[in-house]
N, C-alpha and C positions, 0 to 999 in steps of 0.2 A: 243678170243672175250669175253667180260666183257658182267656182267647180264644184265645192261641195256641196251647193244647195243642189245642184244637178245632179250628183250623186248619188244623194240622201234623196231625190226624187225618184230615180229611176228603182232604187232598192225597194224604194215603196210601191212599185208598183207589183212587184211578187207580194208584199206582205198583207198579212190577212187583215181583215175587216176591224177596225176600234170601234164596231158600231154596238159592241157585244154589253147587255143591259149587266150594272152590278150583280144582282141573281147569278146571271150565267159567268160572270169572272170571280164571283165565289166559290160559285161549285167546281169549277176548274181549279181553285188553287187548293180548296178541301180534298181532292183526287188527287192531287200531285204530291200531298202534303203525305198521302198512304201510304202510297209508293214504295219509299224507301224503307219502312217497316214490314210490309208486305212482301216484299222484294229479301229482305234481310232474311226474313222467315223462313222462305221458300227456300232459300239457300241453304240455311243450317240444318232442313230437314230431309233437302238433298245430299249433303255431308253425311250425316247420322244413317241416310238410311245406304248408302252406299258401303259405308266400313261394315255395315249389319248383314249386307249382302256378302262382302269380301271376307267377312268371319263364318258364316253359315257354308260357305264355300270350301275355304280352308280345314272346315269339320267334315267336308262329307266325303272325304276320300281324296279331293286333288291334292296334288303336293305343292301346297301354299303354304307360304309360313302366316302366322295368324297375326293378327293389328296387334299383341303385346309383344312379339319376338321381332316385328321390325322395330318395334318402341324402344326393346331393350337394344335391338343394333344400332338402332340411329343415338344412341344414349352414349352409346360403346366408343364410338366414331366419331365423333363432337365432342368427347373427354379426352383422348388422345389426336386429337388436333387434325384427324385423315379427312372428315367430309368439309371443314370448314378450309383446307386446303384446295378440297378438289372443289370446292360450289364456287370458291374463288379462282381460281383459276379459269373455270368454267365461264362463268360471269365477265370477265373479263374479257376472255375473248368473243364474246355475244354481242359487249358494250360497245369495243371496238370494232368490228364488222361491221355490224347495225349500224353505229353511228356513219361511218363511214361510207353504208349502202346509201344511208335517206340522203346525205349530204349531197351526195352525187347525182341521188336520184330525182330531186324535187326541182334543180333548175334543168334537168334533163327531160323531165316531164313539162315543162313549162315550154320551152324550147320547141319541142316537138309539137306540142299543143297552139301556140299562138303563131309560129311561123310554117308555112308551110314546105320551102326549102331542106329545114333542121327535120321537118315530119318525113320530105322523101330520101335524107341522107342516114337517118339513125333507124328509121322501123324496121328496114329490114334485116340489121346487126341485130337489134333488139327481137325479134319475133322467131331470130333465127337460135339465139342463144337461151332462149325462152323454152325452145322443147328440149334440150338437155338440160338434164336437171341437172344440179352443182355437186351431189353423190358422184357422180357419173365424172365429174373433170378432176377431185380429186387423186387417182394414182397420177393423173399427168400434173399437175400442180405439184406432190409431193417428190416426182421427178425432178422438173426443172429448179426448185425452191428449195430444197431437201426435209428435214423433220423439225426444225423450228419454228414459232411463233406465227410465222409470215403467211406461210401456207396454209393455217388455219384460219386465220381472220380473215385472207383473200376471198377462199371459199364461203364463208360467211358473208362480206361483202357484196360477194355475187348474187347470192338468193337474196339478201335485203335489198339489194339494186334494182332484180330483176320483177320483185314483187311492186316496190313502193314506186317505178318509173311509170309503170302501166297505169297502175290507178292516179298516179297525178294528171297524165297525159288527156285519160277518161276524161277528168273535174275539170279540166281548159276548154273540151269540146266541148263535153255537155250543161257550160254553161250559157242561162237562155240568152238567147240573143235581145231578146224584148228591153232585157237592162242594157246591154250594149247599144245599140241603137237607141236607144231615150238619150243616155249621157253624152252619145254622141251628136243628138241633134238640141243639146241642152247647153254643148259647149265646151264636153269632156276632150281633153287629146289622149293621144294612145298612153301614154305612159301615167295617166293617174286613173284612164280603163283597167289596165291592167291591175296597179295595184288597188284601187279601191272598190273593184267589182269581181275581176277574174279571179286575184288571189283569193279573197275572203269567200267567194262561191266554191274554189275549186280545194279550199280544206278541210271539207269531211272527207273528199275521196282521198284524198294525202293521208289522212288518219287513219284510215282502211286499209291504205297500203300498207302503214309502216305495221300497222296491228298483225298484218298475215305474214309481214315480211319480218316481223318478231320472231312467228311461228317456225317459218322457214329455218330462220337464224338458227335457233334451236336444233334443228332438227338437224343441220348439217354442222353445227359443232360436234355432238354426241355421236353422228358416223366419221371426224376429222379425229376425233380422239380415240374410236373405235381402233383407226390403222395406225395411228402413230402418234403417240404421247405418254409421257412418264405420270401425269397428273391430270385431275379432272375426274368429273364423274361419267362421262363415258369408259373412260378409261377403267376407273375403276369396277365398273357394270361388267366388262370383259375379263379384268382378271380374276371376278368374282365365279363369272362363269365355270372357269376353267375349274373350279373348286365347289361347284354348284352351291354356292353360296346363296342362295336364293334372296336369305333377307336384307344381305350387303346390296343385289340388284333391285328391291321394293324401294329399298331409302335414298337409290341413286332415283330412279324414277320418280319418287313423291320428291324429291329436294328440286329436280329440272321442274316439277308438274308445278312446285310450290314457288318456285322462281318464275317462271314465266308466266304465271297468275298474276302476281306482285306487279312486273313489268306491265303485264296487259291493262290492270285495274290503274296504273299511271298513264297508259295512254288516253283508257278510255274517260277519265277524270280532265284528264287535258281535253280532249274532243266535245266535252260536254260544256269546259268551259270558252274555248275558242270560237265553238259554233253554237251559244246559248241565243241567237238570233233568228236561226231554224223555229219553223211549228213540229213539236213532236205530239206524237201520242201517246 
């Protein structure tokens, strides 16, 4: 029997049952088929009613600017060139960081996961660096690095690192061993285990990672730009501040909130199509 039929044996033996009558694989695909209209739905009446909420709010005495006064500032700011400056610049170093966490972090996760060695030499850097958050190492990073480029992507880097290592690390261990042992008494050697069971098992958890380690990214660009940076919509969030500028800080927020939707609905389009071999509900 050849590797891949051993393979494609062992994978079979987690997958569910083809015993299932037409009947029942119609009404599944009629249900799946709702979904995404229903799902659509759901969303745009969660949009609608949240701006209905945030303008009812801004009426009743808080000092909110209302959904047309950030409309007219993000209008303002996009005509003369300032938020398509900072959303780029912003993005940019997200892009860079990010990419640079997963890269580092997917064979670091794999590593630590299949060998045991790499598990007792990295966990404890990694579990250690894990409870300081990357807020917290920026003034030292802007020390050593100074105020350029490098010291914000670093820190960036770090939270995509430390987010997306762990959950690859998770997807190595937890995956069943029921397939490994079949391929392996089916004929598999380690290095087409690895790649034709461990990897393919262990990336949704790798998806997961990079999805929160997106989040992360995010979140410590807008405080790296907070302490030091000419551009960017952190940056400009602070100097709006400083002039209580309220609706200049709405349109930094909804541009980051609108940005990292964008990137999240790419990940999660990608995880839908890499791991279309999952049973979902």
């Amino acid at each position: 029997m050849s590797v891949s039929t051993a393979l494609n044996s062992a994978r079979a033996i987690g997958s569910p049952s083809t015993n299932e009558g037409p009947r029942t694989v119609a009404e599944k695909a009629a249900r799946r088929s709702k979904r995404p209209g229903r799902m659509l739905a759901l969303n745009i009446t969660s949009v609608v009613a949240g701006i209905a909420i945030w303008w009812l709010l801004s009426l009743s005495g808080l000092r909110l600017p209302t959904p047309p006064q950030v409309l007219e500032r993000a209008v303002q700011l996009l005509l003369d060139g300032t938020l398509v400056a900072d959303a780029g610049a912003s993005l940019g170093r997200v892009l860079a960081g990010f990419a640079l966490g997963t890269l580092a972090a997917i064979p670091a996760g794999f590593l630590m996961g299949w060998y045991a060695t790499a598990r007792g030499l990295m966990e404890p850097w990694i579990q250690f660096f894990r409870t300081i958050p990357p807020l917290a190492i920026i003034p030292l990073v802007l020390v050593l690095m100074g105020i350029g480029e490098q010291p914000k992507i670093f820190v960036i880097f770090l939270a995509a690192f430390l987010s997306c290592v762990i959950s690859t690390y998770q997807g190595v261990v937890n995956v069943d061993r029921t397939l490994i042992n079949a391929a392996r008494v089916l004929g598999a050697k380690d290095g087409a285990i690895f790649l034709r069971v461990v990897v393919p098992a262990s990336t949704p958890f790798i998806l997961v990672g990079m999805r929160v380690g997106l989040g992360a990214s995010w979140a410590t660009v807008v405080a790296a730009e907070l302490i030091a940076a000419q551009v960017g919509l952190g940056y400009r969030m602070q100097a709006a501040q400083l002039y209580y500028d309220l609706p200049t800080i709405f349109v930094g927020l909804i541009s980051i909130g609108i940005l990292g939707l964008i990137m999240d609905r790419i990940l999660l389009f990608a995880e839908t199509e890499l791991t279309g071999w999952q049973e979902r509900r």
